[in-house]
PyMOL Python script that loads the backbone (N, CA, C, O; Angstrom):
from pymol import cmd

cmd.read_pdbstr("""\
ATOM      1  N   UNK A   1      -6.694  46.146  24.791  1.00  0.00           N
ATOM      2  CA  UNK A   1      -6.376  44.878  24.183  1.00  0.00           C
ATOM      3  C   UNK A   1      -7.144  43.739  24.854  1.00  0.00           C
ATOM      4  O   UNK A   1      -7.620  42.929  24.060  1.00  0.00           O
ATOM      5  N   UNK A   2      -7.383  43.487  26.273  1.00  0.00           N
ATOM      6  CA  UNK A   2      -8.105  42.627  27.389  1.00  0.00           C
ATOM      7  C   UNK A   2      -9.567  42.829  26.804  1.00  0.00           C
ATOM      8  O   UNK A   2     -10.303  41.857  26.976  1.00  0.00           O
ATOM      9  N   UNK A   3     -10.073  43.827  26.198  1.00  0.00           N
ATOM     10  CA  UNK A   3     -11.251  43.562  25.626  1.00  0.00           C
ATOM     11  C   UNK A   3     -11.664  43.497  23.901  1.00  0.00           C
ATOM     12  O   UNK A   3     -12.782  43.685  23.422  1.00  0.00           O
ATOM     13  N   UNK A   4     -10.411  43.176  23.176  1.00  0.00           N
ATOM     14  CA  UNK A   4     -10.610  42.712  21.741  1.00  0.00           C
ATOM     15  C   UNK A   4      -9.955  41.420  22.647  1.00  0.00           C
ATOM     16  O   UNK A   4      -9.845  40.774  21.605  1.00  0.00           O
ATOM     17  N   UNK A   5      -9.581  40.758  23.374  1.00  0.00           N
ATOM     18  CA  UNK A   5      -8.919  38.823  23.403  1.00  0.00           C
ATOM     19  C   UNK A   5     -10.677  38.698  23.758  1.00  0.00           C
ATOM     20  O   UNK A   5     -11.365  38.116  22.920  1.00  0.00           O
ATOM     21  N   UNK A   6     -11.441  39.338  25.185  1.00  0.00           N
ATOM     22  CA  UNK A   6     -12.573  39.060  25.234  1.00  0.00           C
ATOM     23  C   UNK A   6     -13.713  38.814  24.405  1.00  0.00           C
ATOM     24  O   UNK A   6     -14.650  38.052  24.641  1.00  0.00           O
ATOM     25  N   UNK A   7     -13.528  39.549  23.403  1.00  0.00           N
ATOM     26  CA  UNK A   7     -14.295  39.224  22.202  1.00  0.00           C
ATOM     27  C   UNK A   7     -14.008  38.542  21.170  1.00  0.00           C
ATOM     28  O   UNK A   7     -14.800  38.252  20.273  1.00  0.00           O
ATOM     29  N   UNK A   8     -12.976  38.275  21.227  1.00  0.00           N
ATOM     30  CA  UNK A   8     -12.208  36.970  20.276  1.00  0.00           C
ATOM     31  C   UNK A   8     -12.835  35.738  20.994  1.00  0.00           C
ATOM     32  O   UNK A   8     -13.256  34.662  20.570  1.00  0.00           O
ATOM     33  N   UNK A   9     -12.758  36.193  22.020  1.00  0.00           N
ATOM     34  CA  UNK A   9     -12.691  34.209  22.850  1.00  0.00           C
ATOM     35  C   UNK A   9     -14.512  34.251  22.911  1.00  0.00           C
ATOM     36  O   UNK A   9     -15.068  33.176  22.688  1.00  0.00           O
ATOM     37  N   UNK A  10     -15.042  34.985  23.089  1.00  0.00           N
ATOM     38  CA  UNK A  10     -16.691  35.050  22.919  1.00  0.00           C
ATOM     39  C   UNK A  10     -17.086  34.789  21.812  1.00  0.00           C
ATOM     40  O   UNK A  10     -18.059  34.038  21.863  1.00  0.00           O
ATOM     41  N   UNK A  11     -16.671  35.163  20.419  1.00  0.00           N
ATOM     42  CA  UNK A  11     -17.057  35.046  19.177  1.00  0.00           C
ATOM     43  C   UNK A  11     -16.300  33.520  18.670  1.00  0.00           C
ATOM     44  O   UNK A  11     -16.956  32.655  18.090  1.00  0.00           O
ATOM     45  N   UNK A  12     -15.012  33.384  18.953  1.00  0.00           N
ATOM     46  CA  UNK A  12     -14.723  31.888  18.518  1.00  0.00           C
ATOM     47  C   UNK A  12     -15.662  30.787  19.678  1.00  0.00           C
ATOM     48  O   UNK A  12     -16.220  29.883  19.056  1.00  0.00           O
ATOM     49  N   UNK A  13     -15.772  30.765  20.384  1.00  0.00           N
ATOM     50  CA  UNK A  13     -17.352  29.716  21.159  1.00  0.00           C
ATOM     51  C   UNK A  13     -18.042  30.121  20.561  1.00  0.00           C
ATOM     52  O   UNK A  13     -18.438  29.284  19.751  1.00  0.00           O
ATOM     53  N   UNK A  14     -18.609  31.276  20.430  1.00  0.00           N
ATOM     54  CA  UNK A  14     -20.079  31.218  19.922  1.00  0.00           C
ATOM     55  C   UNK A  14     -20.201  30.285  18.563  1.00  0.00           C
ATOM     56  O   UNK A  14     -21.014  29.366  18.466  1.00  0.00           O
ATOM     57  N   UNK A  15     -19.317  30.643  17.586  1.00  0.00           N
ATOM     58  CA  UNK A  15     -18.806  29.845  16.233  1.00  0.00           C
ATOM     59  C   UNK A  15     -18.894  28.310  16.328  1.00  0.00           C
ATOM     60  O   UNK A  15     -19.614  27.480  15.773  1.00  0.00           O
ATOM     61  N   UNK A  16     -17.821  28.227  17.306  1.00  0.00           N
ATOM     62  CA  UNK A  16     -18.107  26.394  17.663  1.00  0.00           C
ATOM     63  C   UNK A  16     -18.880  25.691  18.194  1.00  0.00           C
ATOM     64  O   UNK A  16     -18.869  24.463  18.278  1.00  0.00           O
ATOM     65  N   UNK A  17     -19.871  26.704  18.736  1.00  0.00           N
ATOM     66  CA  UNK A  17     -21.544  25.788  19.383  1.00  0.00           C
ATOM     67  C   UNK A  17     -22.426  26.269  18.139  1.00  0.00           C
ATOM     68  O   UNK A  17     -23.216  25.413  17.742  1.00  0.00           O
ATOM     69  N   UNK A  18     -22.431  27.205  17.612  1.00  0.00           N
ATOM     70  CA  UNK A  18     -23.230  27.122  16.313  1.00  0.00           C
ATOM     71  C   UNK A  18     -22.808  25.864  15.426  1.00  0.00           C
ATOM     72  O   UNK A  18     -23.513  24.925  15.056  1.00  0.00           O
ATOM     73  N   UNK A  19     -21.415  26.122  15.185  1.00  0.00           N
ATOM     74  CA  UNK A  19     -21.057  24.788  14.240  1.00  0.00           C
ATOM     75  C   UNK A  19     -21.659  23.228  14.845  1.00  0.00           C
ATOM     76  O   UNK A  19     -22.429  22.520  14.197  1.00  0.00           O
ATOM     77  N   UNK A  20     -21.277  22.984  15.828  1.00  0.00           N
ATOM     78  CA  UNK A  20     -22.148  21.906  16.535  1.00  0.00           C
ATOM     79  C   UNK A  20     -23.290  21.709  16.262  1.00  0.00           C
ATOM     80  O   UNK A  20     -23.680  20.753  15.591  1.00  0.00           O
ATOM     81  N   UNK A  21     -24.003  22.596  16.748  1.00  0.00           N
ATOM     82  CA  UNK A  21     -25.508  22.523  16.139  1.00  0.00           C
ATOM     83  C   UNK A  21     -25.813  22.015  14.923  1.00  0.00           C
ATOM     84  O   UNK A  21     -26.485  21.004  14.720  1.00  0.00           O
ATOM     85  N   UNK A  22     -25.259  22.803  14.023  1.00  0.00           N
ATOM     86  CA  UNK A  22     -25.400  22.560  12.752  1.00  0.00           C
ATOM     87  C   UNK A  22     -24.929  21.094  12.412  1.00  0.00           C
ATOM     88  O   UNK A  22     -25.925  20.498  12.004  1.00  0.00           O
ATOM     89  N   UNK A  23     -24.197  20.540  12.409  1.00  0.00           N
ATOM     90  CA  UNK A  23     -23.656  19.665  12.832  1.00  0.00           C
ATOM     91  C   UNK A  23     -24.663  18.747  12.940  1.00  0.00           C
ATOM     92  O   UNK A  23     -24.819  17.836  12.126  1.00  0.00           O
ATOM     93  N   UNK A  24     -25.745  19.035  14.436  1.00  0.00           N
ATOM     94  CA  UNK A  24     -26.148  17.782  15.101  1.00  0.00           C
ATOM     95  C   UNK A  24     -27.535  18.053  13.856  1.00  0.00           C
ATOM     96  O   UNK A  24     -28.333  17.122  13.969  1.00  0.00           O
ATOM     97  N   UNK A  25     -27.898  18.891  12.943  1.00  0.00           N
ATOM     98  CA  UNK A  25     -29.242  19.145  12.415  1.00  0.00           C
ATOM     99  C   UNK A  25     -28.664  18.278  10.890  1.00  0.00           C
ATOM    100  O   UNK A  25     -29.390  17.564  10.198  1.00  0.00           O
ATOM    101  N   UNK A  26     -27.523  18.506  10.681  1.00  0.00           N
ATOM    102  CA  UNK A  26     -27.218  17.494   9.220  1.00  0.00           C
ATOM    103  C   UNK A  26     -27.114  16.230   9.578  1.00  0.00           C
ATOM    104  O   UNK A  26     -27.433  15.415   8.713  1.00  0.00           O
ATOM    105  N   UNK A  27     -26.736  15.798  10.670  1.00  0.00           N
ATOM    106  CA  UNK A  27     -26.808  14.380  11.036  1.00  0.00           C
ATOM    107  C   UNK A  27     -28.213  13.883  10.532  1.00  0.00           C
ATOM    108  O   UNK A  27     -28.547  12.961   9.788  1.00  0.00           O
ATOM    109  N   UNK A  28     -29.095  15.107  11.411  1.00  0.00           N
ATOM    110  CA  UNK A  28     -30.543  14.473  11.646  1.00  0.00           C
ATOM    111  C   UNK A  28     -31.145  14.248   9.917  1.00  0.00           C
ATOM    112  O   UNK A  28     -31.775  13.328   9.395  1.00  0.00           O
ATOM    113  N   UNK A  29     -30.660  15.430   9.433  1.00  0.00           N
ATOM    114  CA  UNK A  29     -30.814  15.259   7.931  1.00  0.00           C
ATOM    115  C   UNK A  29     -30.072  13.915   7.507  1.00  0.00           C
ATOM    116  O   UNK A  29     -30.640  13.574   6.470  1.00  0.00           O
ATOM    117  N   UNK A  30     -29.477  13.358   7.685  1.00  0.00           N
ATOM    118  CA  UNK A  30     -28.849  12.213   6.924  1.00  0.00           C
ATOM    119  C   UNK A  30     -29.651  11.209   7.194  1.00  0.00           C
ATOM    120  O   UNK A  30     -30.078  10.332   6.442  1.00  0.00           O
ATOM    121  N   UNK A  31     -29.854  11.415   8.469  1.00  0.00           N
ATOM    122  CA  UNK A  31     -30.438  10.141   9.107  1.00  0.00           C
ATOM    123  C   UNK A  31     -31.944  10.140   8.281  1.00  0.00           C
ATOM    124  O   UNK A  31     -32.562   9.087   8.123  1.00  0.00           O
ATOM    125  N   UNK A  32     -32.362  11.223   7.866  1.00  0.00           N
ATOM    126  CA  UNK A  32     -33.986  10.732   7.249  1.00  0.00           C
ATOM    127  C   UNK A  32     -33.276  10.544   5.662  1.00  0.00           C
ATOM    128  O   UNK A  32     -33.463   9.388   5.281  1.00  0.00           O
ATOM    129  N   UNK A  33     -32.487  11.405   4.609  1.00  0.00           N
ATOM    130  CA  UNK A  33     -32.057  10.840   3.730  1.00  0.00           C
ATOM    131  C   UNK A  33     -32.034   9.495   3.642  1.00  0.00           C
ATOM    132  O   UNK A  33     -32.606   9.031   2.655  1.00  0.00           O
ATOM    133  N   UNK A  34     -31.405   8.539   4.589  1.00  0.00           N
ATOM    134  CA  UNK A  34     -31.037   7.291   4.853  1.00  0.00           C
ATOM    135  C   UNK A  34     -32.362   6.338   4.541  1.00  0.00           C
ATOM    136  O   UNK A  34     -32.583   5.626   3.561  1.00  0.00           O
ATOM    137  N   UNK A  35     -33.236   6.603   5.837  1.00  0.00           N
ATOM    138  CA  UNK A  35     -34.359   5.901   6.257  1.00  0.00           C
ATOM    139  C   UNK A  35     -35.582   6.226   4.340  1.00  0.00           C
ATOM    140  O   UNK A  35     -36.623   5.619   4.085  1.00  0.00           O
ATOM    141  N   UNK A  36     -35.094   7.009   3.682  1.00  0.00           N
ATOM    142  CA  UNK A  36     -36.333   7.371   2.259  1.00  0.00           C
ATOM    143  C   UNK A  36     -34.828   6.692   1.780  1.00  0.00           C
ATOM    144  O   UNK A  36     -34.858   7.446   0.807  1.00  0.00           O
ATOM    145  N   UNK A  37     -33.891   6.148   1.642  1.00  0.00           N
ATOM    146  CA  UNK A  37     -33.552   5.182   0.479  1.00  0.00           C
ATOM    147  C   UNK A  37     -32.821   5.706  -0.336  1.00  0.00           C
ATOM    148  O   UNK A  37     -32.939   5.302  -1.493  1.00  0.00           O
ATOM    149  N   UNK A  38     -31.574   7.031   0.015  1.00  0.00           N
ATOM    150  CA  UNK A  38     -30.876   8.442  -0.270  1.00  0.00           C
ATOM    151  C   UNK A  38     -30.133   8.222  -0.008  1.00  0.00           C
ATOM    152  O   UNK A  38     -29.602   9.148   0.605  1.00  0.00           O
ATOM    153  N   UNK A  39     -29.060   6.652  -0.124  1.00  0.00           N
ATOM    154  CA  UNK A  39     -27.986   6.651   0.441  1.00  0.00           C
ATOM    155  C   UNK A  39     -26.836   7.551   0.370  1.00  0.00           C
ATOM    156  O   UNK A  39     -26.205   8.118   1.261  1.00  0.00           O
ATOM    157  N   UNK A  40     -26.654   7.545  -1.523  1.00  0.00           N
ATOM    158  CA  UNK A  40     -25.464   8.648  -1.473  1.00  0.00           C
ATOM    159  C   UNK A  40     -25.760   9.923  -0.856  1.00  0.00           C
ATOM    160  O   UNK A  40     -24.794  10.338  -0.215  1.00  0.00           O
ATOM    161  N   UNK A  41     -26.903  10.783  -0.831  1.00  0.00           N
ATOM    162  CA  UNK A  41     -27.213  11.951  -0.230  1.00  0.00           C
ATOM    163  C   UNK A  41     -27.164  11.682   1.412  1.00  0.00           C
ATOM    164  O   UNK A  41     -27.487  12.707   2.010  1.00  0.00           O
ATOM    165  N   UNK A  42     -26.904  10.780   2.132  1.00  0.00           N
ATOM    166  CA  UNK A  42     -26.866  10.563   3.457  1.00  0.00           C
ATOM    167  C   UNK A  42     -25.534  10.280   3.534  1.00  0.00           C
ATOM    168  O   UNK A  42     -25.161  10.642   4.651  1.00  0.00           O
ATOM    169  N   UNK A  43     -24.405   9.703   2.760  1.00  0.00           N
ATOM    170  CA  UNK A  43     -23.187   9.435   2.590  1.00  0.00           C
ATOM    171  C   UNK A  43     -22.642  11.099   2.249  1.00  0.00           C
ATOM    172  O   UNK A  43     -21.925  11.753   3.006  1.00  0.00           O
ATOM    173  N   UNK A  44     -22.972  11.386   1.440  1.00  0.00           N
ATOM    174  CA  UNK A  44     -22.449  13.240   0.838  1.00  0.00           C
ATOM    175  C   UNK A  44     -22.805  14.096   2.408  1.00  0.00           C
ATOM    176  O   UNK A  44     -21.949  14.860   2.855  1.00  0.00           O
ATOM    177  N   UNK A  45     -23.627  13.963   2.873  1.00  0.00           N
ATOM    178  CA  UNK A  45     -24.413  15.093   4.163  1.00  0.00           C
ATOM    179  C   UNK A  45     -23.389  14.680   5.469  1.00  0.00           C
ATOM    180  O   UNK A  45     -23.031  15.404   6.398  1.00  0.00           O
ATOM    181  N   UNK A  46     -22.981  12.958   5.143  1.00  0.00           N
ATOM    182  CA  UNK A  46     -22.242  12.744   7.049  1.00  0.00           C
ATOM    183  C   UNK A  46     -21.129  13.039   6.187  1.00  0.00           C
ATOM    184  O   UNK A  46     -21.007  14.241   6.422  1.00  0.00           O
ATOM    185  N   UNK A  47     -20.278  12.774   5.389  1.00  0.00           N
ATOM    186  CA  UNK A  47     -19.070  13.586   4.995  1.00  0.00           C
ATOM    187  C   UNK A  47     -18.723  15.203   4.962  1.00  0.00           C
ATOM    188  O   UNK A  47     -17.599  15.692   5.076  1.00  0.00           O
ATOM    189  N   UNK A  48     -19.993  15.924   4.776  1.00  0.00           N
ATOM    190  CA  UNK A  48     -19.796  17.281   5.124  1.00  0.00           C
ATOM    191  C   UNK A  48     -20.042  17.470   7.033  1.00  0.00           C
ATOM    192  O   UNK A  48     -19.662  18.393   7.754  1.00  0.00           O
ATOM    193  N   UNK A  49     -20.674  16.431   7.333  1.00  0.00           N
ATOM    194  CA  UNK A  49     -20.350  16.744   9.278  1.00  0.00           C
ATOM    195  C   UNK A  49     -19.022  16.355   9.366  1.00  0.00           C
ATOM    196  O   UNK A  49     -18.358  17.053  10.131  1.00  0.00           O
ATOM    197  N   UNK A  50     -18.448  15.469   8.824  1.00  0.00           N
ATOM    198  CA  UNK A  50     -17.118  15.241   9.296  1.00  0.00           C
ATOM    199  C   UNK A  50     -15.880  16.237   8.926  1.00  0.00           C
ATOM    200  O   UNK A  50     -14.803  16.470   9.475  1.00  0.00           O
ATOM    201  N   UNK A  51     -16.538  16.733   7.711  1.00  0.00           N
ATOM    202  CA  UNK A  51     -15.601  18.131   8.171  1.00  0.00           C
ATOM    203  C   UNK A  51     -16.091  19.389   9.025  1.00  0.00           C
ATOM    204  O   UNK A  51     -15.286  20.317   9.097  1.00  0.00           O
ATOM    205  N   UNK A  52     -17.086  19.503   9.558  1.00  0.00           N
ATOM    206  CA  UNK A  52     -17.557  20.146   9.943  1.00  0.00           C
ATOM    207  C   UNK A  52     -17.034  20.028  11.716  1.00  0.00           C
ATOM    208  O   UNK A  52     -16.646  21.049  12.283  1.00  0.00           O
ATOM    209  N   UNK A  53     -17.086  18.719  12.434  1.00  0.00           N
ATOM    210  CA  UNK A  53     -16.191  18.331  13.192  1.00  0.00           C
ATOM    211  C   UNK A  53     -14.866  18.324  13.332  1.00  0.00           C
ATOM    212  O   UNK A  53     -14.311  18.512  14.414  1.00  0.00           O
ATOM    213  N   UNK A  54     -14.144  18.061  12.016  1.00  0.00           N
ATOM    214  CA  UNK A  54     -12.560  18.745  12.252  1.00  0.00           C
ATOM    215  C   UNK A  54     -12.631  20.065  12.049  1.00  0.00           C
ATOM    216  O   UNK A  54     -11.530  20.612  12.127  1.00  0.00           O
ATOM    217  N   UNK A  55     -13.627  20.846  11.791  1.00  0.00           N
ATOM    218  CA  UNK A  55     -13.011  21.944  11.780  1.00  0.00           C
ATOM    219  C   UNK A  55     -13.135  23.334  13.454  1.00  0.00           C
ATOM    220  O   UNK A  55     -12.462  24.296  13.823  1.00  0.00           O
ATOM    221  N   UNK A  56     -14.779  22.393  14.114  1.00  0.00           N
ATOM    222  CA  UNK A  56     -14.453  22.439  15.126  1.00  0.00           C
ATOM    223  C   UNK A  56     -13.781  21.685  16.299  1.00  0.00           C
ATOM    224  O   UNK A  56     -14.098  21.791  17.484  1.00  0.00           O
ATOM    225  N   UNK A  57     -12.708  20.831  15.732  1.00  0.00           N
ATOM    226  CA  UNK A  57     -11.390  19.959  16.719  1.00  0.00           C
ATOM    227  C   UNK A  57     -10.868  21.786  16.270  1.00  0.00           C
ATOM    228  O   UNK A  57     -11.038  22.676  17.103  1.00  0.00           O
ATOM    229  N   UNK A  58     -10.327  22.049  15.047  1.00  0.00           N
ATOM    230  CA  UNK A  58      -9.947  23.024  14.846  1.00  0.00           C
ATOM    231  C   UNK A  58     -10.017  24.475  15.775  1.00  0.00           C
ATOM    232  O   UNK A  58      -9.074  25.156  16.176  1.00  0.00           O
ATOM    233  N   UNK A  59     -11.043  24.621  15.905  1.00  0.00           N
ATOM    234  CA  UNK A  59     -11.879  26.005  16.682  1.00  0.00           C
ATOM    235  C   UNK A  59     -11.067  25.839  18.199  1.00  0.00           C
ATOM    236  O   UNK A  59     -10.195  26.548  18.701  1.00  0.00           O
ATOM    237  N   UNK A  60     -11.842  24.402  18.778  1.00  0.00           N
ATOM    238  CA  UNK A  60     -11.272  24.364  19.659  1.00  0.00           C
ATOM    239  C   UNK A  60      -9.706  24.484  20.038  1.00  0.00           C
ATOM    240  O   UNK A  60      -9.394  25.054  21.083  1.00  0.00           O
ATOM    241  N   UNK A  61      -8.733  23.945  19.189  1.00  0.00           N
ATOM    242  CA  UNK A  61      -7.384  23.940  19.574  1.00  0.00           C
ATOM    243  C   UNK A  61      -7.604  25.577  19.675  1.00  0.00           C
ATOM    244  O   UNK A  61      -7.269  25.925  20.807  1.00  0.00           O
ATOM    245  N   UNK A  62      -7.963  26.480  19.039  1.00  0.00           N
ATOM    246  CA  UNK A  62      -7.719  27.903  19.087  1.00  0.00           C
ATOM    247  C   UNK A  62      -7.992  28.665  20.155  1.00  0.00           C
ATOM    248  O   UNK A  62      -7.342  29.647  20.517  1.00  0.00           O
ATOM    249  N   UNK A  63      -9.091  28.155  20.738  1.00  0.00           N
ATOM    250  CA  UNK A  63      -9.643  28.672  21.530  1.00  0.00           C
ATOM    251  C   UNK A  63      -8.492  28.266  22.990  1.00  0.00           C
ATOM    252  O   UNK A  63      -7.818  29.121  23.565  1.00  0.00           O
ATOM    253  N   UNK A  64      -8.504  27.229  23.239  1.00  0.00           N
ATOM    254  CA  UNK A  64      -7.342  26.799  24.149  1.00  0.00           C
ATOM    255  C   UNK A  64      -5.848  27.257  23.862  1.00  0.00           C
ATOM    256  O   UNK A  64      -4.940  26.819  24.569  1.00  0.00           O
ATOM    257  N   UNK A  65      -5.631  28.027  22.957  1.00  0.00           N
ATOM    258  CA  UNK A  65      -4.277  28.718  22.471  1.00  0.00           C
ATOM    259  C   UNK A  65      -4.615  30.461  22.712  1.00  0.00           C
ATOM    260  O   UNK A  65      -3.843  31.412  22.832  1.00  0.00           O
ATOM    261  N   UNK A  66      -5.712  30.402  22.716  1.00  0.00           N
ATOM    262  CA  UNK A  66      -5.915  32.078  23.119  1.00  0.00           C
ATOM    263  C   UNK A  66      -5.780  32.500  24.675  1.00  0.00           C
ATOM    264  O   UNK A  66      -5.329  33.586  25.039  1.00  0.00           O
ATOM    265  N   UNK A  67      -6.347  31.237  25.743  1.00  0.00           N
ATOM    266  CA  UNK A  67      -6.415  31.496  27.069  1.00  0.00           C
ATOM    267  C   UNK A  67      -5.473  30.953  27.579  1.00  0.00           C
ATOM    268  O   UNK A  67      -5.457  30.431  28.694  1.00  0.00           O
ATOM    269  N   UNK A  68      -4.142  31.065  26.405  1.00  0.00           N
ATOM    270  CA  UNK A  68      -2.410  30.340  27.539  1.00  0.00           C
ATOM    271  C   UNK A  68      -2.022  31.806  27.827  1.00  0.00           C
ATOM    272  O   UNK A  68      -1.021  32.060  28.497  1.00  0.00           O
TER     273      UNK A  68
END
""", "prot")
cmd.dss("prot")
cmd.show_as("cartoon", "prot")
cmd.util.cbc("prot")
cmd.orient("prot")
């Protein structure tokens, strides 16, 4: 069992620094949407990071509920 929690808690981080990433690469995408004059497509792209951020607030609460 000590090595399926180990791989739970390895695979949920790995998930939430990928999601991050991704994350920090749609920003960067918005940010040039923005700057070519794409507002709603830079408005639509930071609304999908912002769920993308609660959902790793999400990850994280889990991850801190696996190592009590």
């Amino acid at each position: 069992m000590e090595s399926e929690l180990t791989r739970l808690d390895t695979l949920l981080d790995y998930t939430l620094e990928h999601n991050k990433e991704h994350a920090d690469d749609l920003r960067n995408l918005a940010q040039k949407a923005n700057e070519l004059g794409k507002i709603a497509v830079h408005d639509d792209v930071m609304q999908s990071v912002e769920h993308m951020d609660r959902a790793n607030e999400i990850l994280e609460n889990a991850l801190k509920k696996l190592k009590l």
